[in-house]
mmCIF file of the C-alpha atoms, coordinates in Angstrom:
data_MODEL
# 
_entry.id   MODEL 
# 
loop_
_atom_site.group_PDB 
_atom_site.id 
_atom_site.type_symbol 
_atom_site.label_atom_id 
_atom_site.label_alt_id 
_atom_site.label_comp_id 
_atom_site.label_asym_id 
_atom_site.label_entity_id 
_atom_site.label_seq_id 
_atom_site.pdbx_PDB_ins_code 
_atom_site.Cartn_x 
_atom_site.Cartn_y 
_atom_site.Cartn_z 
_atom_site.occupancy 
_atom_site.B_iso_or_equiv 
_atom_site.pdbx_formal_charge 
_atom_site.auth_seq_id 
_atom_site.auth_comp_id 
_atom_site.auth_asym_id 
_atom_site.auth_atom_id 
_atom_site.pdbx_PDB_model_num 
ATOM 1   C CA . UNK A 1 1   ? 87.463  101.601 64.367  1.00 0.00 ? 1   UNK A CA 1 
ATOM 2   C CA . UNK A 1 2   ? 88.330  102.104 68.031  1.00 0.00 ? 2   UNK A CA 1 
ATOM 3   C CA . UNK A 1 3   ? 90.564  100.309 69.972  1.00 0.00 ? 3   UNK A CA 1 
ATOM 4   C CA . UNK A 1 4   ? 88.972  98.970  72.946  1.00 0.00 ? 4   UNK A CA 1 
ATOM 5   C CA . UNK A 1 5   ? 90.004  96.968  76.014  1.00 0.00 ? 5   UNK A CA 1 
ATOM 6   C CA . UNK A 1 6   ? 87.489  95.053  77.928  1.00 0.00 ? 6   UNK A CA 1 
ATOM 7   C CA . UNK A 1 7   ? 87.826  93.180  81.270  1.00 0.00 ? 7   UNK A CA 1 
ATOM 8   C CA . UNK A 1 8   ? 86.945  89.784  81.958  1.00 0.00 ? 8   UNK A CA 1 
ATOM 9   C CA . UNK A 1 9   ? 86.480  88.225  85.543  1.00 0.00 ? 9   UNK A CA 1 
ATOM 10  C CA . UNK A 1 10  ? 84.714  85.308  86.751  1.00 0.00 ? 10  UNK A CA 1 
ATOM 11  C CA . UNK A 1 11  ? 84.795  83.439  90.392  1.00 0.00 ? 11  UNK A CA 1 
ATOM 12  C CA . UNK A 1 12  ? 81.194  80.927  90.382  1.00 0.00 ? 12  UNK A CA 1 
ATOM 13  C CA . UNK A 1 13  ? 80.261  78.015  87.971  1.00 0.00 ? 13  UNK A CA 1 
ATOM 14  C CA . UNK A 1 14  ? 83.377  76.864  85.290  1.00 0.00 ? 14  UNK A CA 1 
ATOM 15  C CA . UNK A 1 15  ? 85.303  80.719  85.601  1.00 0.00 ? 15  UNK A CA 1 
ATOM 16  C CA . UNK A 1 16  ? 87.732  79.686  82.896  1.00 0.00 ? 16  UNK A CA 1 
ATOM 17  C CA . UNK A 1 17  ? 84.801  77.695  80.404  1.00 0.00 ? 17  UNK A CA 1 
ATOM 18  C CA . UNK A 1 18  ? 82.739  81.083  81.087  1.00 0.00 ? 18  UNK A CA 1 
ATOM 19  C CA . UNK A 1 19  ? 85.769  83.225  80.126  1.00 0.00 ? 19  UNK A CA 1 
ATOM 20  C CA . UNK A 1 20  ? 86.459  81.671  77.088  1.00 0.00 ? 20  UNK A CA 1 
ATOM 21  C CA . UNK A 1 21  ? 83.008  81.730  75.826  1.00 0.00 ? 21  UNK A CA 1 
ATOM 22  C CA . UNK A 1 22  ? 83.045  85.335  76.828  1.00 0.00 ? 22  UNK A CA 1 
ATOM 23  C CA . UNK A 1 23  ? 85.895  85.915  74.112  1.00 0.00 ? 23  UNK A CA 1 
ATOM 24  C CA . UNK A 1 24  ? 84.012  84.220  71.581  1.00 0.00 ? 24  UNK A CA 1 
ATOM 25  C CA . UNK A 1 25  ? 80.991  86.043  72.188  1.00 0.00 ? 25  UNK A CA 1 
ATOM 26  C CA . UNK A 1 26  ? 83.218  89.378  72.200  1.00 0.00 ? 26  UNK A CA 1 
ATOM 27  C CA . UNK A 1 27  ? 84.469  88.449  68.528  1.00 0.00 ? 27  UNK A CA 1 
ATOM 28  C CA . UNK A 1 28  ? 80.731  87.876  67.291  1.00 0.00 ? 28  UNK A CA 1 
ATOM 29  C CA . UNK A 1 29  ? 79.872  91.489  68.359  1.00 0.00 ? 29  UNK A CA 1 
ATOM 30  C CA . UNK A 1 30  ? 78.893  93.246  65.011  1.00 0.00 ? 30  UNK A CA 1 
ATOM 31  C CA . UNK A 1 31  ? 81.433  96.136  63.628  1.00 0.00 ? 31  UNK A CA 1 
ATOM 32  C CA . UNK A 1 32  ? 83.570  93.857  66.219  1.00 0.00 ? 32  UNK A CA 1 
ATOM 33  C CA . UNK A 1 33  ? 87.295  92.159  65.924  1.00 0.00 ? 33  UNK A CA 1 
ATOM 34  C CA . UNK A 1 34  ? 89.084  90.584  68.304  1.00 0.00 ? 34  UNK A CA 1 
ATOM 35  C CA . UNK A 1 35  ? 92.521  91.845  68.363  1.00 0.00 ? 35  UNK A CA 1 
ATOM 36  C CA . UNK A 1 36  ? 94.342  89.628  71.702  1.00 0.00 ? 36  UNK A CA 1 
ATOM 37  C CA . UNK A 1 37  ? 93.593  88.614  74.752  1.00 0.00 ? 37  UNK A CA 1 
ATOM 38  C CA . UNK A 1 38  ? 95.724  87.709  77.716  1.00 0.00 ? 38  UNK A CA 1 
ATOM 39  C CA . UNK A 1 39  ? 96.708  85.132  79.840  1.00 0.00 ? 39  UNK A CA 1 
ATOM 40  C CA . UNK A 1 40  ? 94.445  84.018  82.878  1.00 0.00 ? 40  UNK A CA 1 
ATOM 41  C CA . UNK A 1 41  ? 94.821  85.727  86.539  1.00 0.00 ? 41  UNK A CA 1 
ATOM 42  C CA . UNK A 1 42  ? 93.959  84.150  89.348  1.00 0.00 ? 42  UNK A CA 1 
ATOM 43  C CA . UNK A 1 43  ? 93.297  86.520  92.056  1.00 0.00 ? 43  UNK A CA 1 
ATOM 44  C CA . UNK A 1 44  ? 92.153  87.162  95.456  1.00 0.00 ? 44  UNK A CA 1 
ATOM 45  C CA . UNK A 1 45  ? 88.142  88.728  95.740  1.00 0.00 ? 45  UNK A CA 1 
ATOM 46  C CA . UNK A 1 46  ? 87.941  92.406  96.562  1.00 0.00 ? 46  UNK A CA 1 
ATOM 47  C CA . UNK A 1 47  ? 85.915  94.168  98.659  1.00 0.00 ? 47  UNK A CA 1 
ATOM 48  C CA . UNK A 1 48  ? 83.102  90.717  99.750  1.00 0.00 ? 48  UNK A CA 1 
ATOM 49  C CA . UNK A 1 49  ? 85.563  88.562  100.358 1.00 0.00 ? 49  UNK A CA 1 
ATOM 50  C CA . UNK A 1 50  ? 83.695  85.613  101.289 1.00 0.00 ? 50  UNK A CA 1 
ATOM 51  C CA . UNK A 1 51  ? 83.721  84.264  97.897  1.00 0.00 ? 51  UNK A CA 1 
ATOM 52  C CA . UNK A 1 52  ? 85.941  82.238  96.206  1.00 0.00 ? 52  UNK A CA 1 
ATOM 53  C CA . UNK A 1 53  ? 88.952  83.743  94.065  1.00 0.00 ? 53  UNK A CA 1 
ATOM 54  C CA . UNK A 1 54  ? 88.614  84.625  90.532  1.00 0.00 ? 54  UNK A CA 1 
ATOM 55  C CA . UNK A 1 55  ? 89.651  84.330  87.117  1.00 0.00 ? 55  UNK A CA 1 
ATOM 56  C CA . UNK A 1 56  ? 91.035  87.565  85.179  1.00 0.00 ? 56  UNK A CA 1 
ATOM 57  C CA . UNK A 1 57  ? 91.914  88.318  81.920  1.00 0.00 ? 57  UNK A CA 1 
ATOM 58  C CA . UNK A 1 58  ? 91.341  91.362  79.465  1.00 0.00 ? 58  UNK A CA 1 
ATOM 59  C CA . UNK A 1 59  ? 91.028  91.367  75.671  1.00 0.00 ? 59  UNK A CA 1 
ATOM 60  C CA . UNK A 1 60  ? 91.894  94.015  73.209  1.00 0.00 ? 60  UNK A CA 1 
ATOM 61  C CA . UNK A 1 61  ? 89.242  94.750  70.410  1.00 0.00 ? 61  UNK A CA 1 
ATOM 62  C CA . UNK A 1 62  ? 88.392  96.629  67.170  1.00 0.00 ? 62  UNK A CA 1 
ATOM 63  C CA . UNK A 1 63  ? 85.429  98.001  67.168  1.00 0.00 ? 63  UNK A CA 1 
ATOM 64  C CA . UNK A 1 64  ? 83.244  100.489 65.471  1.00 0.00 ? 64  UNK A CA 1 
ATOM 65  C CA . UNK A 1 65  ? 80.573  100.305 68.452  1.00 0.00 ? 65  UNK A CA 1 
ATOM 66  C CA . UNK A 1 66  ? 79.500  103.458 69.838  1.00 0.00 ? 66  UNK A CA 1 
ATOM 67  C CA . UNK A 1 67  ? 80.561  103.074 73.271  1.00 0.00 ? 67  UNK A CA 1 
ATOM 68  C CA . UNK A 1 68  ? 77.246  103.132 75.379  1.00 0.00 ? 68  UNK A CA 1 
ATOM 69  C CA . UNK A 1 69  ? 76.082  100.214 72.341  1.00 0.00 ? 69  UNK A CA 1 
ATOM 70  C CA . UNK A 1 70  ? 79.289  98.107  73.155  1.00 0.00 ? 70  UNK A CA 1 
ATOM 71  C CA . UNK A 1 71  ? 78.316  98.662  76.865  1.00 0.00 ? 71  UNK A CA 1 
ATOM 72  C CA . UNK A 1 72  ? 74.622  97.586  76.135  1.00 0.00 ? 72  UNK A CA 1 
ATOM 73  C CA . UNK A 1 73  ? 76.391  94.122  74.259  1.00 0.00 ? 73  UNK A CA 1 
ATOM 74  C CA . UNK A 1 74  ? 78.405  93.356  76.967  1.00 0.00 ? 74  UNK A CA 1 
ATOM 75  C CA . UNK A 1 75  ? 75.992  93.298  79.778  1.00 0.00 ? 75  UNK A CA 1 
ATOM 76  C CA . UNK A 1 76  ? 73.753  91.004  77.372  1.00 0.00 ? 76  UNK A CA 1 
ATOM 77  C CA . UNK A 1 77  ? 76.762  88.589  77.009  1.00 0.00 ? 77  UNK A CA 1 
ATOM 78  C CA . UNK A 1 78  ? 77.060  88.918  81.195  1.00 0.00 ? 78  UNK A CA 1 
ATOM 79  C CA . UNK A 1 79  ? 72.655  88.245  81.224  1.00 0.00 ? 79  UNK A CA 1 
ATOM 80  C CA . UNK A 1 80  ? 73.419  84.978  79.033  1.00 0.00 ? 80  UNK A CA 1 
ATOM 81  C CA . UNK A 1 81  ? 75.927  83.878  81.145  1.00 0.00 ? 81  UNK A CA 1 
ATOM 82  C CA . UNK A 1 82  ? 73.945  84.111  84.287  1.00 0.00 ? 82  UNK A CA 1 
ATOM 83  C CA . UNK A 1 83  ? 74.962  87.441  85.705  1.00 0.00 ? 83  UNK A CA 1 
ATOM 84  C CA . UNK A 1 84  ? 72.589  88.520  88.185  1.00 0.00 ? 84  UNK A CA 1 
ATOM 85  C CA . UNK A 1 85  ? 73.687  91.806  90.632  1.00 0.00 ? 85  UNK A CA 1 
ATOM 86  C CA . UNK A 1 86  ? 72.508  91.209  93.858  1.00 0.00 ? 86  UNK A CA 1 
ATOM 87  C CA . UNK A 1 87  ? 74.974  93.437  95.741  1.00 0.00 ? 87  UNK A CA 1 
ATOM 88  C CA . UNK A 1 88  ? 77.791  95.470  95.114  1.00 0.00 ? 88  UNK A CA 1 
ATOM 89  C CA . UNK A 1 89  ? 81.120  92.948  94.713  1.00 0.00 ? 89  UNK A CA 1 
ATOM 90  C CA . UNK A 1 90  ? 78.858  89.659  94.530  1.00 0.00 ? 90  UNK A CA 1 
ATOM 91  C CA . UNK A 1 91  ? 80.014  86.341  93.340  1.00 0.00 ? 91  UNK A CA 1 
ATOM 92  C CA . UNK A 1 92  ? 79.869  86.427  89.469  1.00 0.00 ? 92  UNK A CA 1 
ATOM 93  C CA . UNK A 1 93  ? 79.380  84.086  86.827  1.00 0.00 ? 93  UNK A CA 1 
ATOM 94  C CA . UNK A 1 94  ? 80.735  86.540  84.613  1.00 0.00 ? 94  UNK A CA 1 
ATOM 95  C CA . UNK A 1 95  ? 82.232  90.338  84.724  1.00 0.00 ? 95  UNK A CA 1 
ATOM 96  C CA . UNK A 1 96  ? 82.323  92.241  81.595  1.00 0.00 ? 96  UNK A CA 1 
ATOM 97  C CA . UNK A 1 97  ? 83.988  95.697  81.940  1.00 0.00 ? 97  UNK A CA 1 
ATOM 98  C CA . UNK A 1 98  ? 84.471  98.186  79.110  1.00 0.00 ? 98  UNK A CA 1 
ATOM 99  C CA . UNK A 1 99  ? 88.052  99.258  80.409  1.00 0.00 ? 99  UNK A CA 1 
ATOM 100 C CA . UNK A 1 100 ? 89.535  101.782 77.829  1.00 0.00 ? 100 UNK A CA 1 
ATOM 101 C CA . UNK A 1 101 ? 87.785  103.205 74.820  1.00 0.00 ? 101 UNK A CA 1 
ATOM 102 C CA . UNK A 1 102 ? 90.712  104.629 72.439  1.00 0.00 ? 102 UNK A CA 1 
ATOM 103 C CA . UNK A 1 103 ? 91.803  107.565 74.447  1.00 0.00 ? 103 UNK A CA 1 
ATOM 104 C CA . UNK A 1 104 ? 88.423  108.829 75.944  1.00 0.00 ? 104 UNK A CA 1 
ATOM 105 C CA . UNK A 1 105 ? 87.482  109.853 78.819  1.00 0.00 ? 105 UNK A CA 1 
ATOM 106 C CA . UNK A 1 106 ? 83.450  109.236 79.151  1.00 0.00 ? 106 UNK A CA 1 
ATOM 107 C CA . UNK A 1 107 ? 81.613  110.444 82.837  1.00 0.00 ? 107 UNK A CA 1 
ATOM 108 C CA . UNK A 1 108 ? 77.862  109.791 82.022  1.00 0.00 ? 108 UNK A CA 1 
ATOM 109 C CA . UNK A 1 109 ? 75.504  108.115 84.272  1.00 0.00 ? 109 UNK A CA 1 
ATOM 110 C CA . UNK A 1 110 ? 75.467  104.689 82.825  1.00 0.00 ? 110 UNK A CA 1 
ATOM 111 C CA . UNK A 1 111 ? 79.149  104.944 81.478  1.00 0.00 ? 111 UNK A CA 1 
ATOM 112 C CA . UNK A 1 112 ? 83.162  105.849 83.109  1.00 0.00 ? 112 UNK A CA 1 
ATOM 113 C CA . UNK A 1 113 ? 85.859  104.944 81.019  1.00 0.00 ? 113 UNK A CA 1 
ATOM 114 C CA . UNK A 1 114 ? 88.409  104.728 82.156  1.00 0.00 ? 114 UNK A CA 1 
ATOM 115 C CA . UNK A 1 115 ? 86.865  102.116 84.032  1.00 0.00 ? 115 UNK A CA 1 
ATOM 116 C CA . UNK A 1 116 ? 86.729  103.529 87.777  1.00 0.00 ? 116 UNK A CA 1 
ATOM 117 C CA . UNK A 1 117 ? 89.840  102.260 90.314  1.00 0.00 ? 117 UNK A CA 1 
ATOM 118 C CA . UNK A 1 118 ? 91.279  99.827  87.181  1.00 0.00 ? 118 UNK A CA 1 
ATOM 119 C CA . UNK A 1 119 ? 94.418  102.456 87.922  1.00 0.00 ? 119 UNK A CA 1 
ATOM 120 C CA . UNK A 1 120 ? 94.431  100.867 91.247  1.00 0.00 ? 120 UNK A CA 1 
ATOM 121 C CA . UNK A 1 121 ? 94.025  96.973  90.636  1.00 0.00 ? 121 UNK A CA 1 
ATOM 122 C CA . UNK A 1 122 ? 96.854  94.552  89.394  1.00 0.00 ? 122 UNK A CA 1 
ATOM 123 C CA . UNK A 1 123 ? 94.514  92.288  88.201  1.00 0.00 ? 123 UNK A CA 1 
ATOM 124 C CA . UNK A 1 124 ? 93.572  94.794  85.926  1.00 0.00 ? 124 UNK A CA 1 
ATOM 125 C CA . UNK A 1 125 ? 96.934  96.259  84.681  1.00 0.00 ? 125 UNK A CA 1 
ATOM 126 C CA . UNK A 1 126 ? 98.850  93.002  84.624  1.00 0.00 ? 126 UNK A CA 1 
ATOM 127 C CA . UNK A 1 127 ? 96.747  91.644  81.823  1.00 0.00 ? 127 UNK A CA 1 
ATOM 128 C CA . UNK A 1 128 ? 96.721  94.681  80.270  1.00 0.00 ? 128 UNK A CA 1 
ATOM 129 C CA . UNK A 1 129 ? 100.184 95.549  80.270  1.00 0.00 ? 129 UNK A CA 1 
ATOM 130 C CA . UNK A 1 130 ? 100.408 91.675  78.444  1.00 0.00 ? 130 UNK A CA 1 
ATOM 131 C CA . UNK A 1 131 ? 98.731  93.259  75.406  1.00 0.00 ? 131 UNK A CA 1 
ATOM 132 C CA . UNK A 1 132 ? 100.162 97.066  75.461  1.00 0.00 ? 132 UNK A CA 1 
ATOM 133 C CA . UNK A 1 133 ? 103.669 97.308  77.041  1.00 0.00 ? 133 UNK A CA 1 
ATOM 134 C CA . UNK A 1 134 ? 103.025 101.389 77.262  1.00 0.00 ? 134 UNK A CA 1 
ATOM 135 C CA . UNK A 1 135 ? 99.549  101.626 77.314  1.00 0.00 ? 135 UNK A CA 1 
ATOM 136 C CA . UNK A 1 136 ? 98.589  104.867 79.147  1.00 0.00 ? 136 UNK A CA 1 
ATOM 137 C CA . UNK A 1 137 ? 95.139  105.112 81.313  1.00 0.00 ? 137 UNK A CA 1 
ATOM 138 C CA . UNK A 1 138 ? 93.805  108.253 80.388  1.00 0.00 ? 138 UNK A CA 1 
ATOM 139 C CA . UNK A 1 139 ? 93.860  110.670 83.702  1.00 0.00 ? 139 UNK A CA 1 
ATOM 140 C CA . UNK A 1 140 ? 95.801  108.667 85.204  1.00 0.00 ? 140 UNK A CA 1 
ATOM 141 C CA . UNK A 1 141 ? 99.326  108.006 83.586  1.00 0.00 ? 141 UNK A CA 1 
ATOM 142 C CA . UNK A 1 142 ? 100.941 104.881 82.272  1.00 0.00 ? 142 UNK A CA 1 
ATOM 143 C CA . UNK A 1 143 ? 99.637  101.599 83.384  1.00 0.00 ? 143 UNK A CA 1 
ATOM 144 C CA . UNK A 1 144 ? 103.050 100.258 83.966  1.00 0.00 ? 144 UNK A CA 1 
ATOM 145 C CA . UNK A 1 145 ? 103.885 103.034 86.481  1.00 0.00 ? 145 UNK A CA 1 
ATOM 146 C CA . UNK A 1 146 ? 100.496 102.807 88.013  1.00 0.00 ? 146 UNK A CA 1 
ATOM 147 C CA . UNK A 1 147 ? 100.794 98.682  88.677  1.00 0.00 ? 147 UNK A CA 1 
ATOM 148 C CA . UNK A 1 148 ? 103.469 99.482  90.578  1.00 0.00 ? 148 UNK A CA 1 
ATOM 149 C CA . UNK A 1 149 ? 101.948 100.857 93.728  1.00 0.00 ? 149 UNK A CA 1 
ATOM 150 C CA . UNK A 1 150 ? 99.582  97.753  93.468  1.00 0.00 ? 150 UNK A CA 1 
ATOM 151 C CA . UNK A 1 151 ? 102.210 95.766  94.490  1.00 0.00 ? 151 UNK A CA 1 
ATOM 152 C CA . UNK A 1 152 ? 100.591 94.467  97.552  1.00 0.00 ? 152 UNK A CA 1 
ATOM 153 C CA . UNK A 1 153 ? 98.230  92.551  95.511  1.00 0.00 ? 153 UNK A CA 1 
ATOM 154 C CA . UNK A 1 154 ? 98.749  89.007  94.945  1.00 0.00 ? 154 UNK A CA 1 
ATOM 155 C CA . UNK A 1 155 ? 98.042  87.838  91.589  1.00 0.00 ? 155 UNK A CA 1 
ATOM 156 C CA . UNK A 1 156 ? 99.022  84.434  89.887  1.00 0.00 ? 156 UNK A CA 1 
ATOM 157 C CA . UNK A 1 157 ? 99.489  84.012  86.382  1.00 0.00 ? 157 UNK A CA 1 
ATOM 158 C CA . UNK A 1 158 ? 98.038  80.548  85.689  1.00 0.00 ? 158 UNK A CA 1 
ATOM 159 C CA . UNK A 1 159 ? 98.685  79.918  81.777  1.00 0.00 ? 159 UNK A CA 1 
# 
């Protein structure tokens, strides 16, 4: 089993319903455990900002998914959910991300893990400093040290 982390984000439809469905569908995933999940973010669209804010969270997993198959599951839980990708930083229904797999580092054409730029968005490393106090991002140092030169970004904790 691998220890995964897996971003959540939502900004159209009911964010937090969607969200919380999204973590149920996460713990159905075969070879699959939920292991935490933290709080809701609210914060500020990046990028298209036309759009209203959204709702962030991350959850930590077990898993003994390859991780191109746990990528494949994920994008079917974002296809249920309505997730259509008409241009880059669109509204979403729902955002799946595969964040951190264990300690890899993966560059293939369909996969990066580390997830690209999560060492640069609070949003990102908030949530997951919730469920790892010293949680390192591979490449890129510990996510603690790294959240602080997102400090610009405004984030609200909402529960």
């Amino acid at each position: 089993m691998i220890r995964a982390f897996i971003g959540l984000g939502a900004n159209i439809g009911e964010p937090r319903r969607q969200l919380m469905a999204a973590m149920d569908e996460l713990q159905g995933l075969p070879k699959t455990r939920v292991t935490g999940h933290s709080s809701f973010y609210s914060t500020a669209p990046l990028g298209h900002v036309d759009q209203p804010e959204f709702l962030n969270s991350v959850a930590q997993i077990d898993t003994g998914l390859a991780p191109d198959a746990l990528l494949d599951r994920l994008q079917e839980i974002e296809r249920r959910h309505g997730r259509e990708r008409p241009f880059t930083s669109a509204p979403r229904t729902l955002d799946l991300d595969l964040l951190l797999y264990g300690e890899q580092v993966i560059a293939t054409p369909k996969l990066s893990v580390p997830h690209p730029r999560m060492h640069e968005r609070a949003f990102v490393l908030q949530p997951l400093l919730e469920l790892d106090g010293d949680i390192s991002v591979p490449g890129k140092g510990l996510a603690k040290t790294l959240l602080l030169a997102c400090s610009s970004q405004k984030i609200a904790r909402i529960d």
